[in-house]
N, C-alpha and C positions, 0 to 999 in steps of 0.2 A: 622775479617780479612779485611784489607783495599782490595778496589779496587785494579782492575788487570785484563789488557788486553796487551799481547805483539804484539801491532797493529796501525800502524798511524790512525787516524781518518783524515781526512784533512777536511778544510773548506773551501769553495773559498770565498773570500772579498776580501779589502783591512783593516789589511793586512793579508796575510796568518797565519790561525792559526793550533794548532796541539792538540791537546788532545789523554789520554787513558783511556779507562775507561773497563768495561765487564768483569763481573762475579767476584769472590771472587778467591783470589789465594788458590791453591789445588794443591799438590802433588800426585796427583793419573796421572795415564800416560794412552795414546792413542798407538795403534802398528801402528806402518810404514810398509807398506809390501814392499817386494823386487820389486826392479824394472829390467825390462829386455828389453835389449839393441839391437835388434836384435838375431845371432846365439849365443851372448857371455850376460851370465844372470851375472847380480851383484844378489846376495843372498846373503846377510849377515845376521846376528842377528837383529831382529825388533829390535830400542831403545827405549828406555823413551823420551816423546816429552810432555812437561807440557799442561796442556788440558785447560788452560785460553784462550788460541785461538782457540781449538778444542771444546770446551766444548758447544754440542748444545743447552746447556740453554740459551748461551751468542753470540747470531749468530751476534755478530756486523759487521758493514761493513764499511768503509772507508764512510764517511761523503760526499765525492763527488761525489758516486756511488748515492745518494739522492737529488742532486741536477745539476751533470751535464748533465744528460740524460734527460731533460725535454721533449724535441721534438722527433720525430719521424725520422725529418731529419733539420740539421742545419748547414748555410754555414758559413764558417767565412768573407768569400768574396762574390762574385756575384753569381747567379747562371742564366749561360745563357744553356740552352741546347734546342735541335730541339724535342727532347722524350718527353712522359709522367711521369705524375708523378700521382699514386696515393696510400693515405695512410689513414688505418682508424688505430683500437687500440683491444687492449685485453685485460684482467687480467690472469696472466698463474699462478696465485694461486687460481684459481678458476675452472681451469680447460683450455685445448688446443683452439688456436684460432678455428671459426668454421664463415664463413661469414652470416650477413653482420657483418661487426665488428663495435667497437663502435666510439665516436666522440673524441679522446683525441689523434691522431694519425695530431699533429700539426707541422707546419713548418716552418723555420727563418730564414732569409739572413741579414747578417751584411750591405750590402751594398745595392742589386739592384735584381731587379728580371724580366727579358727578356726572358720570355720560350717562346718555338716554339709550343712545344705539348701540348697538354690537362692537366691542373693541376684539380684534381679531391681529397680535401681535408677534411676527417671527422675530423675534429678539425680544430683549427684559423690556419692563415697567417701572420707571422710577419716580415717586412719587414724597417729596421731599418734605412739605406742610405737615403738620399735626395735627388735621382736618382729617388727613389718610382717602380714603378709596371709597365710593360709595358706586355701585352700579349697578341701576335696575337691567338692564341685559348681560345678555352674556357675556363675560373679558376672558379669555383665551391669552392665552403668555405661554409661548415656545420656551423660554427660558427663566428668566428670575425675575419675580415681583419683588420690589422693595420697598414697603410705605412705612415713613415716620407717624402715621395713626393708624385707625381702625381701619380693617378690611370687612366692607360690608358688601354683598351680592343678594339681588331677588333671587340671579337666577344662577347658571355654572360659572364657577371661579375656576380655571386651570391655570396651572404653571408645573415647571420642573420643581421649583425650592422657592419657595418664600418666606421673607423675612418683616415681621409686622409687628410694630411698636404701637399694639393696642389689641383689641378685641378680634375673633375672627366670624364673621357669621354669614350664612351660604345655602342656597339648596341644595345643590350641589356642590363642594368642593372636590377637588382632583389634584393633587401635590405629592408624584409620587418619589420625587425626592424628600429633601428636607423642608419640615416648614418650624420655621423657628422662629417664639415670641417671649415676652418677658413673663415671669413666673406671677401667678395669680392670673393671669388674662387669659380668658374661656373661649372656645370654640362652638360654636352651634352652626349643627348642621341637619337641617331637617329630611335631605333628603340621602346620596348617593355618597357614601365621605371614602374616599381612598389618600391616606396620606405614607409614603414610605416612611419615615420617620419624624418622631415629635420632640422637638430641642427645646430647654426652657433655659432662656438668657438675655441681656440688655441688647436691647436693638434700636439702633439711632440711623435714620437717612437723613443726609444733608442734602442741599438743593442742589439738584442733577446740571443747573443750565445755568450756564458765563452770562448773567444779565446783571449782576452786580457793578456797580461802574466802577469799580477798581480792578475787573475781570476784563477791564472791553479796552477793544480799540481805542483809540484818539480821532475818532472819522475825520472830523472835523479840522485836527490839527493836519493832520495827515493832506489832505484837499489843500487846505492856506497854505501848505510847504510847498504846493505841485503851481502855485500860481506863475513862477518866474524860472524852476526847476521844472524843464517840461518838453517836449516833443514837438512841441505847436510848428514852431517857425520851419521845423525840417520838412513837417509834412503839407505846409501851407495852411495850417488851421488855426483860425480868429478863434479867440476864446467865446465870442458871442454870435458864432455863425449857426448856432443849433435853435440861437433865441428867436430867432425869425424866422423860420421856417414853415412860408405858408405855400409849398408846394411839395407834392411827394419827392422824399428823401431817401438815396442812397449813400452812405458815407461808409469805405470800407479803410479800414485803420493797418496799417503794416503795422510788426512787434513796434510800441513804444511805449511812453507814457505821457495821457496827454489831458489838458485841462480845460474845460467847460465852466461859464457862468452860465451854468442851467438850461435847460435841453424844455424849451415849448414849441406845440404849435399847432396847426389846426387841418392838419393833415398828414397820411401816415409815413413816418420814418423806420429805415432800417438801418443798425449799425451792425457793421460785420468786423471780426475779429480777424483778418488775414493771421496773424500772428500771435504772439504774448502781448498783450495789451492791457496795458492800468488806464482805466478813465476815470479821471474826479472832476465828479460835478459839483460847484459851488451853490448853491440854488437846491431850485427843486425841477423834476421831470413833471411836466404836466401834458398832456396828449390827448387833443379831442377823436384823435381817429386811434391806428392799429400803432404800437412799438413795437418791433423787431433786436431781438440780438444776437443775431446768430453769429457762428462761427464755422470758417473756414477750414482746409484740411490742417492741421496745425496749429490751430488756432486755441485761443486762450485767453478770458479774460477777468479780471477784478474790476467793479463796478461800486464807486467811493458816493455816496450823496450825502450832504450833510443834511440837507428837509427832509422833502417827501416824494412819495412816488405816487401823481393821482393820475390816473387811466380813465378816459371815458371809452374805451372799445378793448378792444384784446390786446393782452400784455404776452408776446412770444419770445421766451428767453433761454437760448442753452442749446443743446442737445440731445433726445433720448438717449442718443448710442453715446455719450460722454458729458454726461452731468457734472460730474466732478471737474469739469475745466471751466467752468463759468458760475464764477460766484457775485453776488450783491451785497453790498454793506449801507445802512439806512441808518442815518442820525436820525432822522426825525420821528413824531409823536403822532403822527393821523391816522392813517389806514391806508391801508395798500387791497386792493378788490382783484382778484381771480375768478372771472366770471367764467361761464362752462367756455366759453368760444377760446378763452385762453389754453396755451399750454407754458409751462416754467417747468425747465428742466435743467435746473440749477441748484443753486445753494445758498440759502438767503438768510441774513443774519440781519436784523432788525428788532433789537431788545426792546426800543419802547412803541414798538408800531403793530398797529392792530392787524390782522390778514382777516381779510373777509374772504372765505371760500363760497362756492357757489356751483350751481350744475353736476355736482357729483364728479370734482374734480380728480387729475391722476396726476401725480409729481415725482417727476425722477430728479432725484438730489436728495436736500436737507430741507424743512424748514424753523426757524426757529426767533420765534416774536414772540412782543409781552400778552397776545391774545390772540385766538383765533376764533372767530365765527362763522362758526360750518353748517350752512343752509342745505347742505346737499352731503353723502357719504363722500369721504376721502379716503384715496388710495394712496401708498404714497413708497415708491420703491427706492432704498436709499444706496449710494452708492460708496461702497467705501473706500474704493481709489480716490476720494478724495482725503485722506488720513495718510497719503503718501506725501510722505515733506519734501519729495524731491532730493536730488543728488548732493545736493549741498548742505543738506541738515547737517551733518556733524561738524560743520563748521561756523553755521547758523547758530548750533544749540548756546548757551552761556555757560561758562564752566562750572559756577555755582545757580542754585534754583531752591525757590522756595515751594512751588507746586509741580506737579506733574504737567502743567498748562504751557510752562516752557519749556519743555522735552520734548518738541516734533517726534514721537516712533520713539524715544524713550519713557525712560521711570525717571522721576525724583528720587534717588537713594541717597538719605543722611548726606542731602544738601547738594549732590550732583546729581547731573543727566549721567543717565548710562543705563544697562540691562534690567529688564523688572524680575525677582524674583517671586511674586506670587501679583495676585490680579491686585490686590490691596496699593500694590504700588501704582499702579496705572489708573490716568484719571476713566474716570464713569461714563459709558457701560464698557470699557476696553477691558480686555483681557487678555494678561501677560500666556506666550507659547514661546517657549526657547530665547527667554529673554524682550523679546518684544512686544508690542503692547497692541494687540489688534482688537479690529470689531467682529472678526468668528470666532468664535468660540475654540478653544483648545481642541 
């Protein structure tokens, strides 16, 4: 039986690729259960749904769920805010976060980085602009700073090694690995200076975060392909039964893929993951009460919008004890609000959409939009079972590649996927151990 997976795989490079691959095609069928809509139940006949996408042998997953969550938190533009920040990491296939957490819970601003509050970082800093680092509090880095400009601190600078393409100036710095800048560029340190070693040579960072539109998905496309290619009719669901929804909603989803003209209403909905579950919503989510997404024992899902996500009450997404299995993907340009009463415990990719934080929020997952506004300190514990591409990556992967961005858990070597020999090969912040490209550290 050839190959067979009715599943995008996506790659990010340039230029965008698409593969299927997972599991052997099989006529044996998975049951949809009913879904109920509120006071009015759709109950129909479970149908036949081919189990090449359900099939738990074959748990493949979208190729970008492997590559575009690297960070913990990632900005596509600046990140200036007055609050704190701080993030370590987990493996939620190993069991629930439990503190202190570990060091792979790293951070990346396409442009500049000007916080007010306390950056407190168990994994690197990557900081891609030529603006560089400015921070009147303390910034703490477990492992490696990288700015393509100046490193400027009022107050203590730490890391293990840093690399800075411009000036260094600090009351304290603490670097007792390597700190390595271009020759001629001065260090001032007025107060406490412990550096293991001083390296003088060209140092360039490029932008740490997939927000470039030749790096990203196709949301969009991806949604308008699911319109007539979809689960609907198996499991009894109108494409427009989420758009009316003026009474409390339960709707719980067996493994499928299925397709929405946009999820409003003025009262709260919960959708539950029974299974592996792809939902693309055409439209946008809008919700004057609470949204739920939880998931079930098993459970799993990718969450496609091509607008926006606007909440007036609390947005509930994911689960602490397994983040990495419920991800969000956001075409649109607004904002997205996590107010305190919220919890997302997930992985949210939204390159042109603003996250307004609020309450002194906590996030188990990823986050990664073109801006954040953080009214309150952010915690933010990342998990890096989500960089498991699942069973079916090496068949996923493309034979040829131009970045590391199509290598689920590999390197780009001289145009293939395959083993990384040093971190260089592996996209940022990963780092290669015995050939593979992870988020702990060696």
């Amino acid at each position: 039986m050839r190959p067979h997976c009715p599943l995008y795989a996506l790659a990010l490079g340039a230029p965008l690729t698409f593969a299927v691959a997972c599991g052997p095609t099989d006529h044996r069928v998975a049951r949809v259960r009913p879904i109920d809509v509120g006071d009015a139940a759709i109950d129909r006949p479970a149908a036949d749904v081919p189990v090449g996408f359900c099939d738990p042998r074959a748990p493949c997953r979208p190729a970008v769920v492997a590559t575009a969550f690297r960070y913990a938190v990632c900005a596509c533009g600046q990140w200036s805010s007055a609050a704190s920040l701080v993030t370590d990491s987990f493996d939620s296939s190993r069991g629930p976060y439990t503190a202190p957490g570990g060091s792979a819970g790293s951070v990346g601003t396409n442009t500049s980085l000007t916080e007010g509050g306390r950056f407190d970082i168990r994994g690197s800093l990557w900081v891609g602009g030529d603006a560089g680092i400015h921070a009147p509090a303390a910034l703490r880095v477990s492992e490696v700073v990288r700015s393509n400009g100046d490193l400027i601190g009022l107050d203590e600078v730490s890391a293990h090694d840093a690399f800075v393409n411009g000036e260094v100036r600090a009351r304290d710095l603490r670097v007792p690995g390597v700190l390595t800048l271009p020759p001629g560029r001065t260090i001032t340190v007025s107060g406490a200076r412990v550096v293991g070693a001083e390296r003088r040579e060209a140092v360039s960072v490029s932008p740490p975060c997939d927000c470039d539109p030749s790096n990203r998905p196709p949301i969009a496309r991806l949604v308008a392909d699911r319109r007539d290619d979809n689960d609907n009719r198996a499991a009894g669901l109108d494409a427009d039964t989420l758009t009316r929804a003026s009474r409390p909603a339960r709707v719980e989803l067996a493994c499928g893929r299925y397709y929405l003209r946009g999820i409003t209403g003025t009262t709260a909905l919960t959708i539950v993951a029974a299974g592996r579950v792809e939902l693309y919503v055409e439209g946008r989510i809008e919700m004057q009460d609470d949204l739920r997404v939880e998931l079930a024992s098993g459970g799993e899902i990718d969450l496609f919008v091509t607008e926006n996500i606007d909440l007036h009450r609390g947005f509930y997404f994911g689960s602490p004890e397994r983040p990495a299995r419920a991800r969000v993907f956001i075409a649109g340009a607004r904002q997205i609000a996590l107010a305190g009463e919220s919890r997302f415990a997930g992985n949210l990719y939204a390159p042109d959409t603003e996250v307004q934080l609020s309450g002194g929020a906590e996030v188990f997952g990823s986050l990664l939009a073109r801006r954040f506004a953080v009214s309150g300190n952010l915690t933010v514990h990342y998990d890096r079972a989500v960089l498991d591409p699942g069973a079916c990556a090496p068949a996923v992967a493309p034979t040829t590649c131009a970045t590391c961005r199509e290598c689920p858990g590999q390197a780009c070597v001289r145009g293939r996927c395959g083993a990384c020999a040093s971190d260089a090969d592996c996209c940022a912040p990963l780092r290669c151990a015995s050939g593979r490209c992870l988020a702990e550290p060696p």
